[in-house]
C-alpha positions as CSV (number, residue, x, y, z in Angstrom):
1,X,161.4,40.1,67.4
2,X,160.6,42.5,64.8
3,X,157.2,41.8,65.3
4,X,157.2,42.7,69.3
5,X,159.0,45.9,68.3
6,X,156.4,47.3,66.0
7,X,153.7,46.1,68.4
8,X,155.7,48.1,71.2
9,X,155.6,50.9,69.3
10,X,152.0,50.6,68.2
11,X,150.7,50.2,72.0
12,X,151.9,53.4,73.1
13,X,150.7,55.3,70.7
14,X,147.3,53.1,70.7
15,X,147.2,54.6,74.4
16,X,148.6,58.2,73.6
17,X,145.3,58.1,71.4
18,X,142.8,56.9,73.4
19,X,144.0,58.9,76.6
20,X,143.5,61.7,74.2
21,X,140.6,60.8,73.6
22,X,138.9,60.4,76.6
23,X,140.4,63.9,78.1
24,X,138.4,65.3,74.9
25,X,135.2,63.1,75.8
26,X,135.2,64.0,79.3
27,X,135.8,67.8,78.9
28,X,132.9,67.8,76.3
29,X,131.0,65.9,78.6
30,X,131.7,68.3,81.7
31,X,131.0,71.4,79.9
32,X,128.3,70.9,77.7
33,X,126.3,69.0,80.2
34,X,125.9,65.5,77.8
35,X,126.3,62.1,78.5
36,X,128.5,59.6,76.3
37,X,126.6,58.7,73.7
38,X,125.5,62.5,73.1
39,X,129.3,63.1,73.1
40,X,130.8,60.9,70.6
41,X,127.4,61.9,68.4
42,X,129.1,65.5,68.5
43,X,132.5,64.4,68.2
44,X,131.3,62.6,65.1
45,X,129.4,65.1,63.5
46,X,132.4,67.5,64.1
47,X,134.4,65.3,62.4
48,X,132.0,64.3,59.5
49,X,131.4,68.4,58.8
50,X,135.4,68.6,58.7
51,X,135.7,65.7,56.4
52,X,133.2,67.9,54.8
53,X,134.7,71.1,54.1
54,X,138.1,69.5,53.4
55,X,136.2,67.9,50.4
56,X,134.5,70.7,49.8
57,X,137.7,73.3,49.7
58,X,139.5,70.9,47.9
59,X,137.0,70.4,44.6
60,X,136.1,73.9,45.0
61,X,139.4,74.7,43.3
62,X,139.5,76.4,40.5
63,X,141.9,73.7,38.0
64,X,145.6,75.4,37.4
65,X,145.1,74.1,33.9
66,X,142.6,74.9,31.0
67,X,142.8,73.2,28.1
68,X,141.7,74.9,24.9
69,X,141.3,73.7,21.3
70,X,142.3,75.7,18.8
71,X,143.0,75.7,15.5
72,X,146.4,74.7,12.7
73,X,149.6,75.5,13.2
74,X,149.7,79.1,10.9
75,X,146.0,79.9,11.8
76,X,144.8,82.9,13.4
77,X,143.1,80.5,16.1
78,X,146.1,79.3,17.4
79,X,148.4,82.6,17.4
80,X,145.1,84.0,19.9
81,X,145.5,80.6,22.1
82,X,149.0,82.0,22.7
83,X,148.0,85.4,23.4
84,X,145.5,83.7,25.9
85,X,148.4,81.5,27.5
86,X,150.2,84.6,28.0
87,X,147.2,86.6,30.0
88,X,146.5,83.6,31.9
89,X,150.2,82.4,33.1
90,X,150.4,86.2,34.4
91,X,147.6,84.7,36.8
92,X,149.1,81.6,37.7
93,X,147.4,79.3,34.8
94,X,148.1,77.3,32.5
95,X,146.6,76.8,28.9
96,X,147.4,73.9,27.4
97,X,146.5,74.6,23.4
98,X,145.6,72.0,21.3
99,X,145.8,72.1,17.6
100,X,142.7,71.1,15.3
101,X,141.6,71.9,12.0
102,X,139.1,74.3,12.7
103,X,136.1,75.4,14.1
104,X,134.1,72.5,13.1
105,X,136.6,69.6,15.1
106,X,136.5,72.4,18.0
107,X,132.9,71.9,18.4
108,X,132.8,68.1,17.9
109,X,135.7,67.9,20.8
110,X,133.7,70.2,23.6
111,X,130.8,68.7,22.8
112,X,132.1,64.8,23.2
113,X,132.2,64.0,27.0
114,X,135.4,61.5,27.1
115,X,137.3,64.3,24.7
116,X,139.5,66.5,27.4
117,X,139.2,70.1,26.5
118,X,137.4,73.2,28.6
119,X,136.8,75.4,25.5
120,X,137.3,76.5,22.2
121,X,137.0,79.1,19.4
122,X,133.9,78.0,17.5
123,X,132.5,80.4,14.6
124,X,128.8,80.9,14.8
125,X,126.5,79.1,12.6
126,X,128.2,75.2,13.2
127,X,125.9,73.7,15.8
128,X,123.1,72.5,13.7
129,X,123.2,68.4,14.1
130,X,125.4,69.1,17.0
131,X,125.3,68.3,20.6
132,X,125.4,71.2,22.5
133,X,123.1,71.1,25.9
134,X,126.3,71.0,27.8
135,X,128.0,74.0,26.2
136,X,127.7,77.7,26.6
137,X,129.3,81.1,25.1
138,X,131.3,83.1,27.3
139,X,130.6,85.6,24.2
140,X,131.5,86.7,21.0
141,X,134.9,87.6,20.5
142,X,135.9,88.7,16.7
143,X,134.5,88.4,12.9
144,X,136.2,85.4,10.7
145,X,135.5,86.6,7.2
146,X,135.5,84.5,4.3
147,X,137.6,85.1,1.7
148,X,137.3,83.7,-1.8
149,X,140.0,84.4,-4.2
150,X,139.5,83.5,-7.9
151,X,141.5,83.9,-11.0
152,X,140.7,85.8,-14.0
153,X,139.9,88.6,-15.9
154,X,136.0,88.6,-15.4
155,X,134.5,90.4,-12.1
156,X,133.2,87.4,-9.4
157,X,130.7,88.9,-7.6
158,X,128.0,85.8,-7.6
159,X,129.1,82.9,-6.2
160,X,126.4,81.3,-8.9
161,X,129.5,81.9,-11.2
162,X,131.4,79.5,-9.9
163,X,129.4,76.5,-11.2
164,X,131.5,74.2,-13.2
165,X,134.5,75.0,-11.7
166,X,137.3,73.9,-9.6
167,X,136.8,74.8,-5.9
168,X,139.2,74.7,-3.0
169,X,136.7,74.9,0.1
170,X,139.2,74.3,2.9
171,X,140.5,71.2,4.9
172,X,137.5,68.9,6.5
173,X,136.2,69.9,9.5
174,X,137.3,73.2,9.0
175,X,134.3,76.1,9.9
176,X,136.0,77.1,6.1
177,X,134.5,74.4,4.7
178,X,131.1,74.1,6.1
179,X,130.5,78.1,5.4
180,X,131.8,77.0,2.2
181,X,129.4,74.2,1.2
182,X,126.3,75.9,2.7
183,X,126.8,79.0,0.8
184,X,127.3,77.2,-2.7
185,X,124.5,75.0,-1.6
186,X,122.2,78.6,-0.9
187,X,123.7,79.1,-5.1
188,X,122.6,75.9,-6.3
189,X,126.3,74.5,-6.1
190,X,125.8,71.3,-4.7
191,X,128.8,68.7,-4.2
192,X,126.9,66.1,-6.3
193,X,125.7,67.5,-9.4
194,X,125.0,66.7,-12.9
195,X,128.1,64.8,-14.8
196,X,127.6,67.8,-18.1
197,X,128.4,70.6,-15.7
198,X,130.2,69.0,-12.7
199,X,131.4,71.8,-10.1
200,X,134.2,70.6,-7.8
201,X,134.7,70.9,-4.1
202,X,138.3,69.9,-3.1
203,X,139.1,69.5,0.6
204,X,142.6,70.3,1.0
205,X,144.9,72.1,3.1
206,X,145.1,76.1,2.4
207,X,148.9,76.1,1.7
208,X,148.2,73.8,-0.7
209,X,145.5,75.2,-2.1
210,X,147.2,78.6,-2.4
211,X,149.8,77.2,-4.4
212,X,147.3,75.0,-6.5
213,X,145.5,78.4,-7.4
214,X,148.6,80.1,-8.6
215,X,149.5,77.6,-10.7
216,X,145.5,77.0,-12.4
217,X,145.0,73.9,-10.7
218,X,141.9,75.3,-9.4
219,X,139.9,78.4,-10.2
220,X,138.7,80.0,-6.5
221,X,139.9,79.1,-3.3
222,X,137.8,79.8,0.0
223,X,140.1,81.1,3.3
224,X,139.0,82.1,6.9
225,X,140.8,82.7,9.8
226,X,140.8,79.3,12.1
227,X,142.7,77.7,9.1
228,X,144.6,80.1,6.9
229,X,146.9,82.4,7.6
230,X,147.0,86.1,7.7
231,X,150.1,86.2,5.6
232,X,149.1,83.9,3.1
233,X,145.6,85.6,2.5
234,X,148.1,89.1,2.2
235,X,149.7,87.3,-0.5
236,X,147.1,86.5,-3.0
237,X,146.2,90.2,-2.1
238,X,149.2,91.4,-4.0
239,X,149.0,88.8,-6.2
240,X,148.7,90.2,-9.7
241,X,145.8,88.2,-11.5
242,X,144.1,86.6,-7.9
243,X,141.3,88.7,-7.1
244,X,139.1,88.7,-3.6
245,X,135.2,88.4,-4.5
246,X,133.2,91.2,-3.6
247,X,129.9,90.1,-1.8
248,X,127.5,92.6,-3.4
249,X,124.6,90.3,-2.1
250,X,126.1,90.7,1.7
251,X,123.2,92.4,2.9
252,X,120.8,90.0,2.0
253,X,123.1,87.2,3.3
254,X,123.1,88.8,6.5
255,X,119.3,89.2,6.3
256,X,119.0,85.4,5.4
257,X,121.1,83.7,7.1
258,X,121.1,85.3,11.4
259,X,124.8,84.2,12.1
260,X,126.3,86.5,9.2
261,X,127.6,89.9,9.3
262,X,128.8,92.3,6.9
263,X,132.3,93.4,6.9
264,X,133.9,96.5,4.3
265,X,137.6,95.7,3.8
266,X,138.3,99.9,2.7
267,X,140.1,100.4,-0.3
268,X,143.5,100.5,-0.4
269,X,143.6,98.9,3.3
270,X,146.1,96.3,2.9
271,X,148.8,98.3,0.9
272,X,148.1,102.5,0.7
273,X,150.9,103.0,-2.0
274,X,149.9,100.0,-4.4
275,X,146.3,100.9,-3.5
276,X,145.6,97.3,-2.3
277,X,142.4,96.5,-2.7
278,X,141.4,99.0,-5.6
279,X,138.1,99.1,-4.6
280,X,136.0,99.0,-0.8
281,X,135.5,94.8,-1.0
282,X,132.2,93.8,0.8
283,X,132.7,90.6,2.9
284,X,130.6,88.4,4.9
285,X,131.4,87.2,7.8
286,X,130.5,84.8,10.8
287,X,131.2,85.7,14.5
288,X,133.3,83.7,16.6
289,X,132.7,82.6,19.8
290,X,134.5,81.4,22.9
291,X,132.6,78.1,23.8
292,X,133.0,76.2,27.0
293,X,131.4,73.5,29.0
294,X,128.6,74.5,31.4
295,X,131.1,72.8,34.4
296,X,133.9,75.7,33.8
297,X,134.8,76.9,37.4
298,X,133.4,80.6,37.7
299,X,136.6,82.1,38.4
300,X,138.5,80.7,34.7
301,X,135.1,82.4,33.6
302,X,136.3,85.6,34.6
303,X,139.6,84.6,33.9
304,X,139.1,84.0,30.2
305,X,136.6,86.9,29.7
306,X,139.3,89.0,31.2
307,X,141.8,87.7,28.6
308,X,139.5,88.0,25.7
309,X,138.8,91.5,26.8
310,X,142.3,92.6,26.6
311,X,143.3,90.6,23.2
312,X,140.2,91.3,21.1
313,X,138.9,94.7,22.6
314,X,141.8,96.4,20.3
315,X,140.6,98.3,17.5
316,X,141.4,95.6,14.1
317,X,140.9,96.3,10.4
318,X,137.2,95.0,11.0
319,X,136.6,96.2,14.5
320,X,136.6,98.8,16.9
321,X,137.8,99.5,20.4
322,X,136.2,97.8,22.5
323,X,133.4,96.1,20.2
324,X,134.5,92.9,21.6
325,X,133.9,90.3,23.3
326,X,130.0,90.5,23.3
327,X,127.1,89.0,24.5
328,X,125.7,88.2,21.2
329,X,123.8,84.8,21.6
330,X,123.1,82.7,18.2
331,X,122.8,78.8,18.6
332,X,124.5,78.6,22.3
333,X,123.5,80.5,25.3
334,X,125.5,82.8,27.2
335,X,126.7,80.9,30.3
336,X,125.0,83.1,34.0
337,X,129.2,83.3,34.8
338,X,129.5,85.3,31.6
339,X,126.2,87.3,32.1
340,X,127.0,88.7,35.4
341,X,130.7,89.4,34.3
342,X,129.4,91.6,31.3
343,X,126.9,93.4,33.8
344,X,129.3,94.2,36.4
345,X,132.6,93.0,35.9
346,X,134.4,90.8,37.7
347,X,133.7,90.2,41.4
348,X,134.9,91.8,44.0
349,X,137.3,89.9,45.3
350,X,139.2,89.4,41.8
351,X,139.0,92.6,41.5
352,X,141.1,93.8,44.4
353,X,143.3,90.7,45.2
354,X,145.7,88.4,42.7
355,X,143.8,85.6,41.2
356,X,145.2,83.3,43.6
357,X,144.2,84.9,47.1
358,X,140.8,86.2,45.9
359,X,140.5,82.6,44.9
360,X,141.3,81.2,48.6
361,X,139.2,84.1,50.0
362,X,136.3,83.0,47.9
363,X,136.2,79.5,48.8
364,X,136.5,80.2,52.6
365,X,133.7,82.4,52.2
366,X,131.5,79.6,50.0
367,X,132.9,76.6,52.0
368,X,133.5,77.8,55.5
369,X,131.0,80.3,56.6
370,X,127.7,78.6,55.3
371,X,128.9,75.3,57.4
372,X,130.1,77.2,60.5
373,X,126.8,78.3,60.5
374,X,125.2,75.3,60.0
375,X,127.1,73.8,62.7
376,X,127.7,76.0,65.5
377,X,123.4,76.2,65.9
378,X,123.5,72.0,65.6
379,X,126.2,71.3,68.4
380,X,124.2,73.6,70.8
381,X,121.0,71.9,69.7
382,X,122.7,68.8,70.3
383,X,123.6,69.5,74.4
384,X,119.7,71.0,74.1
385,X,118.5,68.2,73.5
386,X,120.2,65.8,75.5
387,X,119.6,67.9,78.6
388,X,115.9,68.0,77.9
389,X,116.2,64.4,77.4
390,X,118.1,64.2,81.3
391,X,115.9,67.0,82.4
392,X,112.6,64.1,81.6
393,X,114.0,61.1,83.0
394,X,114.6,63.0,86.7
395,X,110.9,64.6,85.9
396,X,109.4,60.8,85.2
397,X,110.6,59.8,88.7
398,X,109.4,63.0,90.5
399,X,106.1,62.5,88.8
400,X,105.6,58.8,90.3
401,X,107.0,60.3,94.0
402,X,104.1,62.8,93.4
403,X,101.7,59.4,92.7
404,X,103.2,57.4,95.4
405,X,102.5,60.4,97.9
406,X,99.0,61.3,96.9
407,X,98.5,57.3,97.4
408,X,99.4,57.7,101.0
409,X,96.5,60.1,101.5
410,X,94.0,57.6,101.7
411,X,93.5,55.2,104.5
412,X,96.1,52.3,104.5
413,X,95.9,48.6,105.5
414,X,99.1,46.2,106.0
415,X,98.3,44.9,101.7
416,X,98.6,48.5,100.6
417,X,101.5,49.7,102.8
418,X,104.4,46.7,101.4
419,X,102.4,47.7,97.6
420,X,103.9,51.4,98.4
421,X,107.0,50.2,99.9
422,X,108.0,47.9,97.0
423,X,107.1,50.8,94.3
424,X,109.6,52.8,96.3
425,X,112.2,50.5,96.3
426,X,111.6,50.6,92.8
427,X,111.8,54.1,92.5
428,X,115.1,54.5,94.5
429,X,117.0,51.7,92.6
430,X,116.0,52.8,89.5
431,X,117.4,56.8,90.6
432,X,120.5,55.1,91.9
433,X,121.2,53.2,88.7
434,X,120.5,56.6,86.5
435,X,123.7,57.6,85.1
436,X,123.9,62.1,84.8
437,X,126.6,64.0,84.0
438,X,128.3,65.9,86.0
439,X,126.4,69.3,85.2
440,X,123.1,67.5,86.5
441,X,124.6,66.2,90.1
442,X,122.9,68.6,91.7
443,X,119.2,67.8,90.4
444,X,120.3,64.4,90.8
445,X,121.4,64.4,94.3
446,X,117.9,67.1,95.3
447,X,116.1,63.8,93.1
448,X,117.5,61.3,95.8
449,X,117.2,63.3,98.9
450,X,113.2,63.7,97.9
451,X,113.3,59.5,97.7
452,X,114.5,59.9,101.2
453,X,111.9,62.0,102.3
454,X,109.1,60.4,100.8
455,X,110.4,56.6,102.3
456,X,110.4,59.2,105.6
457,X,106.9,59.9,105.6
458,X,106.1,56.8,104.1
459,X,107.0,55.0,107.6
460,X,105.6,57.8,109.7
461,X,102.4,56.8,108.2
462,X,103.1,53.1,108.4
463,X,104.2,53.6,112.1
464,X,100.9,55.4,113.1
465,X,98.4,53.0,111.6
C-alpha cells in the first residue's frame, strides 16, 4: 500500500517533469529553427556549462579559514599571529594559529604536503636541504636579531671566545638554533670537537636556559624572537653581571653570509635613566618572511599583505615607518599575487568594496563573463549549423529534380520514361518522409509543390510521345 502511494506520488511528478520538458524542447525547437536532436544537444550543453560555473564559483572561493604556524607560547611569532587574527576577522576570516617551536618546524610543516597549514613566519637563511618549489614569500616582514647573553667580567665580542664552554643554543628546530650552530660552525665551534677542549651546545627551552644562565649552569645563551620572549631578553638586559655580545664583526657577517643584516640596538634604548645598554650594541640579524604555498587564493594574498602592512609598517626599535613588509627575495621567490600587490596595491575591487562583496564581484567577473561569452556565440552556432545542415538536405533533393528534368530533355522511349517515373517516386517519398521543423515549412512545402510540378511535366512529356 505504501508502496502504490509513493509510486502515486512519483508518477505525477515523473509527468509534471517531462511535460516540462517537452514545452521547453518544443519552444527551442520553434524558435531557434532545430530539430530534436539539435535541441537536447543545446539543452545539454546549457546544462553541462551550468554544472560548470557552479563548480567553478564554488572552488573559486576564497577559504573563510587560514591556517598559520607560528611559533611558542611567549614568542614574538605567536603574539603577531594574534595581531594577524585580529586584522583578518575584521574581514570575515579566520586564522587558525598553530604553535611550533620556531622557524625551522614552520618551514618543515609548509613544505610537507599532508601537513595542513597555508603559511608561516620563516626567518631567512633556513631553506638550504629544504623542499621549497611549492612555497613562495609574500615578503619580508621584520628583523629577528640574535642575541647572545654571556656572563662575566671579560668583553665577548668574538664568538671564537666561546670555545670550551657551555652553550644554550635554543630549543630544536628552532631558527635560534640553526643561526646558532652555523655561526659557531663559521668560528670553528663545531658540536663534535676534541674531548681536551669540548664546547657544548645544549638544546633546551629559553626559560630554562635563562634561569640556567643566572645560576652558572651555562656561560652564554643564544635568544631570537620566534622562541624567546621580549620580556625575558629585557630581563637579562637589566641583569647586573649578564652582558649582550656586541657583534663588532657584523659588517663582515652581513658581507659573508646574504641573508644577514646589521642592526644598532642605541645606547641606553632599553632603560634611558639606568642607561641600559651602556654602549650602541651591534647585532646581526636575519629577516623574516611570510611564507606560503604557491596554491594561496589571491585574495588571502592581499588579505595578509594588507595585515602585515598594518602590524609591521610601525616604526620599532630596529625599524622604521613603513620599512616593512618588503619584497626582498633570498632563498624563496616572491609569489606574482604579492608582486602585483606591492606595485599597485590591492585591486580594485578590494579596494572599494568589503572583502566579502569584492570577493563575490570578482568571481562573477572570472567565472561568469568568460563562459557567457563562450556560450552565447556556441548556442547560435549550434541553430547555424543545424539549419545549414536542413538547408542541404532540401538542396540534395532540388539538385536531383534539376537532374531528373534535364533527363527529360532528350528523346524518351517507354524503358526511359518508368526509369524517370520510379526516380521520382523516389524523390517524393523520400521529401515526404523528411522531418523539418517548423521554421523550415515553408521551404519544405515550395520543396513538394516543385515534386508536383516536375511529375506534371514529366507526364505531359510521357503523354506526347
Amino acid at each position: 500500500m505504501e508502496s502504490d502511494k509513493k509510486d502515486g506520488i512519483a508518477a505525477p511528478n515523473k509527468n509534471i517533469f517531462q511535460s516540462s520538458f517537452t514545452k521547453i524542447q518544443t519552444s527551442i525547437m520553434e524558435t531557434m529553427g532545430m530539430g530534436k536532436t539539435a535541441t537536447i544537444s543545446a539543452l545539454i550543453l546549457i546544462a553541462l556549462v551550468t554544472v560548470l560555473i557552479v563548480f567553478l564559483f564554488v572552488h573559486s572561493a576564497p577559504p573563510k579559514t587560514i591556517i598559520m604556524t607560528s611559533g611558542d607560547d611567549d614568542s614574538m611569532f605567536y603574539k603577531i599571529a594574534g595581531k594577524y587574527a585580529e586584522v583578518l576577522a575584521r574581514n570575515g576570516v579566520k586564522l587558525k594559529i598553530i604553535k611550533s617551536e620556531g622557524s625551522l618546524e614552520n618551514l618543515q610543516r609548509l613544505s610537507n604536503p599532508s601537513y595542513r597549514v597555508d603559511v608561516g613566519f620563516v626567518q631567512a637563511g633556513l631553506a638550504k636541504g629544504q623542499k621549497i618549489d611549492k612555497l613562495v614569500s609574500l615578503g619580508s616582514v621584520a628583523y629577528e636579531p640574535l642575541f647572545i647573553f654571556y656572563r662575566g667580567t671579560k668583553p665577548v665580542e668574538l664568538l671564537s671566545q666561546f670555545k670550551g664552554k657551555k652553550l644554550a643554543i635554543g630549543p630544536d628546530g628552532s631558527g635560534t638554533n640553526y643561526l646558532a650552530t652555523a655561526m659557531l660552525s663559521m668560528n670553528g665551534i663545531e658540536p663534535e670537537e676534541p674531548p681536551e677542549a669540548p664546547t657544548e651546545l645544549w638544546e633546551m627551552d629559553d626559560e630554562e636556559a635563562a634561569q640556567d644562565l643566572l645560576n652558572g649552569k651555562v656561560d652564554a645563551v643564544f635568544f631570537m624572537a620566534d622562541s624567546a620572549s621580549s620580556q625575558l631578553m629585557r630581563k637579562l638586559l637589566h641583569e647586573p653581571g649578564i652582558h649582550l655580545v656586541n657583534f663588532t664583526q657584523a659588517d663582515a657577517y652581513t658581507r659573508r653570509v646574504g641573508y644577514l643584516n646589521k642592526l644598532v640596538l642605541p645606547k641606553g634604548a632599553i632603560d634611558f635613566g639606568k642607561n641600559v645598554p651602556d654602549q650602541d650594541i651591534c647585532l646581526v640579524a636575519p629577516s623574516v618572511e611570510l611564507i606560503a604555498r604557491d596554491d594561496l587564493h589571491p585574495a588571502l594574498s592581499d588579505l595578509l599583505l594588507e595585515a602585515a602592512k598594518e602590524i609591521h609598517g610601525r616604526a620599532t626599535l630596529f625599524q622604521g615607518r613603513g620599512e616593512f613588509p618588503v619584497p626582498l627575495e633570498h632563498e624563496f621567490r616572491i609569489s606574482d599575487d604579492a608582486s602585483r600587490y606591492y606595485k599597485s596595491g590591492k585591486s580594485f575591487l578590494y579596494r572599494y568594496f568589503p572583502f566579502w562583496m569584492a570577493s563575490l564581484i570578482n568571481r562573477i567577473l572570472v567565472v561568469f563573463l568568460p563562459i557567457v561569452l563562450i556560450l552565447i556565440p556556441g548556442l547560435r552556432v549550434i541553430p547555424a549549423i543545424y539549419q545549414w545542415g536542413t538547408k542541404m538536405r532540401i538542396y540534395r533533393w532540388y539538385r536531383q529534380l534539376l537532374t531528373l528534368e534535364q533527363d527529360m530533355i532528350d528523346r524518351m522511349d517507354t524503358s526511359k520514361q518508368k526509369e524517370l517515373l520510379a526516380r521520382l517516386d523516389q524523390i517524393e517519398q523520400a521529401v515526404n518522409n523528411m522531418k523539418v521543423p517548423a521554421s523550415f515549412a515553408n521551404q519544405f512545402y515550395v520543396l513538394r509543390g516543385h515534386v508536383g510540378f516536375v511529375r506534371a511535366r514529366l507526364m505531359e512529356r510521357t503523354a506526347s510521345s
